[in-house]
C-alpha positions in Angstrom: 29.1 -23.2 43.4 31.7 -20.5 44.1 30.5 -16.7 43.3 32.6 -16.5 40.3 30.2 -19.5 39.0 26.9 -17.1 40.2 27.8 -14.1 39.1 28.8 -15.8 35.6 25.4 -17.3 35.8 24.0 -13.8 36.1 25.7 -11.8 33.7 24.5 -15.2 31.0 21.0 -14.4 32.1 21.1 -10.9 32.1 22.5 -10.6 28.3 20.3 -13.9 27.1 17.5 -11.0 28.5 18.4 -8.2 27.1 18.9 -9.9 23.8 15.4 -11.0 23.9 14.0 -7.8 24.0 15.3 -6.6 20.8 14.0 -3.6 19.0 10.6 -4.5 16.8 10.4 -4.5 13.2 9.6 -1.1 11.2 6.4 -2.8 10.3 4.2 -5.1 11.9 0.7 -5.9 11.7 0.1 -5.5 7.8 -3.1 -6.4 7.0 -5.1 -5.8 3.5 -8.7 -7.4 4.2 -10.5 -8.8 2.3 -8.4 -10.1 -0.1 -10.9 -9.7 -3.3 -12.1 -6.8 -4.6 -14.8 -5.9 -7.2 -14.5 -2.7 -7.9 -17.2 -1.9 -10.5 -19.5 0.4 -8.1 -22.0 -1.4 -7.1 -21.3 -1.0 -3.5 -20.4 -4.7 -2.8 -17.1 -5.6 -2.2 -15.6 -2.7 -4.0 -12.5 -2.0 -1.4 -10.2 -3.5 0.9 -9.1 -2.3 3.8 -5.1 -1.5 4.1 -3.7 -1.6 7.8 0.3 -1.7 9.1 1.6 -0.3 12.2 4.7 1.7 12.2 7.0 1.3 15.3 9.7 4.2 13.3 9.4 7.4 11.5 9.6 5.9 8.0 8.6 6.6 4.4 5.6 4.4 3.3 4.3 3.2 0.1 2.0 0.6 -1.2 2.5 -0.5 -4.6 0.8 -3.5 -6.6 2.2 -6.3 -9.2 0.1 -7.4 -11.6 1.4 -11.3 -12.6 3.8 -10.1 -15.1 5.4 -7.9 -12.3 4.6 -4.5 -13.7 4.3 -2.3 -10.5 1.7 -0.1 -10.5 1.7 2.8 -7.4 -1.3 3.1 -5.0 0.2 5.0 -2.1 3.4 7.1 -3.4 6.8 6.9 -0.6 5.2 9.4 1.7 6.6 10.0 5.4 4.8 8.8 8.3 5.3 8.8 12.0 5.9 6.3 14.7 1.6 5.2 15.6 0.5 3.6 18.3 -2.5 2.9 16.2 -2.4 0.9 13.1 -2.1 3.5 9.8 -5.7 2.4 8.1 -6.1 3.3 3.8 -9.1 1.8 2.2 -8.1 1.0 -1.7 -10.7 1.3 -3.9 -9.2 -0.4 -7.1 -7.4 2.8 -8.3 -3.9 3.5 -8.5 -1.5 6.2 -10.8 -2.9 6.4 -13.9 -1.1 4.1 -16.5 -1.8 2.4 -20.3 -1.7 -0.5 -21.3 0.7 -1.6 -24.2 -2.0 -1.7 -26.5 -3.6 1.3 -25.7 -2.9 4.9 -27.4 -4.7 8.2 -25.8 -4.1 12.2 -26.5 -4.1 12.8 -23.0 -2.5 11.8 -19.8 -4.7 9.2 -17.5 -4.5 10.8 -13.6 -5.7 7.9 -11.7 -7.4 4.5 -13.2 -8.9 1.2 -11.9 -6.6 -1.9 -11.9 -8.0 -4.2 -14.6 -9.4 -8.1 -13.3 -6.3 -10.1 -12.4 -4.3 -11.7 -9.5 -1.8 -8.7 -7.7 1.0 -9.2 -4.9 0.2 -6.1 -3.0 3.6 -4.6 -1.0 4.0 -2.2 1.8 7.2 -1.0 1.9 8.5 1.2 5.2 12.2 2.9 4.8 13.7 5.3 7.6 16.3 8.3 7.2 19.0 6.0 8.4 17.8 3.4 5.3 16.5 0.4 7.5 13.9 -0.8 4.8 11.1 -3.2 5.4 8.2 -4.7 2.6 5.4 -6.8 3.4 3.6 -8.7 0.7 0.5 -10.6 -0.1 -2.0 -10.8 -2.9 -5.2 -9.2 -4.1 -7.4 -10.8 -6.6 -9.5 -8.1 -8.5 -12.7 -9.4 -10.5 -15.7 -7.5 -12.2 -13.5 -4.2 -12.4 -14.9 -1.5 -14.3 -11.3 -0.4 -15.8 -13.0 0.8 -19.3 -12.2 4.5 -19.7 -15.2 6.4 -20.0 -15.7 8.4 -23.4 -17.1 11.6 -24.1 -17.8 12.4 -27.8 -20.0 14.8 -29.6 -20.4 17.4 -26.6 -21.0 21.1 -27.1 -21.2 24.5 -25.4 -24.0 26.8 -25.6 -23.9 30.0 -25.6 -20.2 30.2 -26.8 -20.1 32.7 -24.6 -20.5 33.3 -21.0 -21.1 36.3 -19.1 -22.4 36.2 -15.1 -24.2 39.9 -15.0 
């Protein structure tokens, strides 16, 4: 083998190397365990536990799909930094506040609990320079308390109110 043969041999193994050690993925390591929630607040089984790690500064969010692929928002795009250290949430049901097609209220909801039902959860990282990453999975949500409470027939006494 004449060097021209070696040193073509070289410069093959050096690029087949430096190939190999590509740059990682925005996100690796998403995890949302376990993957059924009860979220009726009897302290069993009420939230899951969202995990990813970051190897960029991105913008994060983590949204659900209920089956009929309305997306409701858990986590709104908020930027993150580059973590050793897996980025931990625990989601307790409740995401932006929403209503349902047959629903009619006098006042805006802030935040509700995702009625029972099969959801594809998705973390979804995006840098400044628009590399853009989503994970998926699903959630099943059973015994959810997603009423909304009532208050009727309250009253203030004395009308007025002075601290002296």
């Amino acid at each position: 083998m004449n060097i021209f043969h070696r040193r073509l041999i070289i410069l093959i193994f050096t690029v087949l190397f430096l190939t190999s050690c590509g740059r990682k993925t925005l996100l690796e390591d998403v995890v949302v365990a376990p993957d059924s929630i009860t979220p009726n607040a009897d302290g069993l089984e009420d939230l899951t536990n969202v995990s990813f790690l970051l190897n960029r500064n991105a913008t994060v969010a983590i949204y659900f799909y209920d089956e009929a692929q309305h997306r409701y928002t858990f986590r709104a795009p908020t930027p993150l930094s580059l973590n050793e250290k897996p980025y931990t949430v625990l989601f307790p049901g409740v995401v932006d506040g929403f209503v349902q097609p047959e629903e009619s209220y006098p006042f805006t909801i802030l935040k509700r609990v995702l009625p029972d039902g099969l959801y594809t959860w998705e973390v979804v990282a995006e840098t400044a320079a628009g590399e853009r990453q989503a994970i998926t999975g699903t959630l099943m949500v059973k015994d959810a308390d997603a009423v909304l409470p009532e208050m009727r027939g309250y009253s203030i006494n004395p009308k007025e109110y002075s601290p002296k």
